[in-house]
GUVORO-648182 format. One record per residue (C-alpha): x, z, y; residue number from 0. Coordinates in nm, 3 decimals. Layout:
<rs>
[[X Z Y] NUM]
...
</rs>
This chain:
<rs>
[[7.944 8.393 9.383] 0]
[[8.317 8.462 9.406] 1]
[[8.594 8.279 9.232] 2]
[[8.635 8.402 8.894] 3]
[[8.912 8.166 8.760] 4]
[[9.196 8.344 8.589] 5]
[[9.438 8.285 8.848] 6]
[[9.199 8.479 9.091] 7]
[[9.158 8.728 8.894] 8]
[[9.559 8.798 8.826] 9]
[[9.591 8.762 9.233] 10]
[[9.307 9.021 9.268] 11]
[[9.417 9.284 9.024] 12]
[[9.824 9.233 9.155] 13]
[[9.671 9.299 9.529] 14]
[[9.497 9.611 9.376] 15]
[[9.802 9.731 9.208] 16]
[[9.995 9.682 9.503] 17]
[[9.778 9.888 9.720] 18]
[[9.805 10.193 9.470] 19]
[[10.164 10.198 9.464] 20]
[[10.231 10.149 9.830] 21]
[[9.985 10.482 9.833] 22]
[[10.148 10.662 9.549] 23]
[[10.477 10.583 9.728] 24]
[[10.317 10.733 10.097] 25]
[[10.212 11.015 9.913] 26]
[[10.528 11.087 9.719] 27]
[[10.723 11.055 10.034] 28]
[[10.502 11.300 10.224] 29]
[[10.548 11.586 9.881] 30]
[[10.909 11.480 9.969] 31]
[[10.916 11.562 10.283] 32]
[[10.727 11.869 10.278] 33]
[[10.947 12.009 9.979] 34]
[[11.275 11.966 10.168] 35]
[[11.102 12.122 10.493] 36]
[[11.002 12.421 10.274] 37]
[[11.382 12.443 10.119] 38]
[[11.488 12.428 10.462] 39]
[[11.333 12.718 10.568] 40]
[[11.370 12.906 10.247] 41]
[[11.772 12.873 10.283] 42]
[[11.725 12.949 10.640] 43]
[[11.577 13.317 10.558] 44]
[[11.861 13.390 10.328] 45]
[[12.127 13.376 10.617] 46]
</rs>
């Protein structure tokens, strides 16, 4: 059986919500990216 002390628990569930947001940030960055690449070229068809 694992640990189930409260500690353990609060470690577990902070490790959890730490991989989400490092993954929400990757993800954000790459919509980021992609959106200026796509202004970019949008301004570069106007000239």
């Amino acid at each position: 059986m694992g640990d189930r002390s409260p500690k353990s628990v609060q470690k577990q569930a902070s490790q959890k919500q730490s991989r989400a947001n490092d993954s929400n940030s990757k993800k954000q960055a790459l919509i980021t990216s992609q959106q200026a690449t796509k202004a970019k070229a949008a301004a570069n068809k106007k000239k």
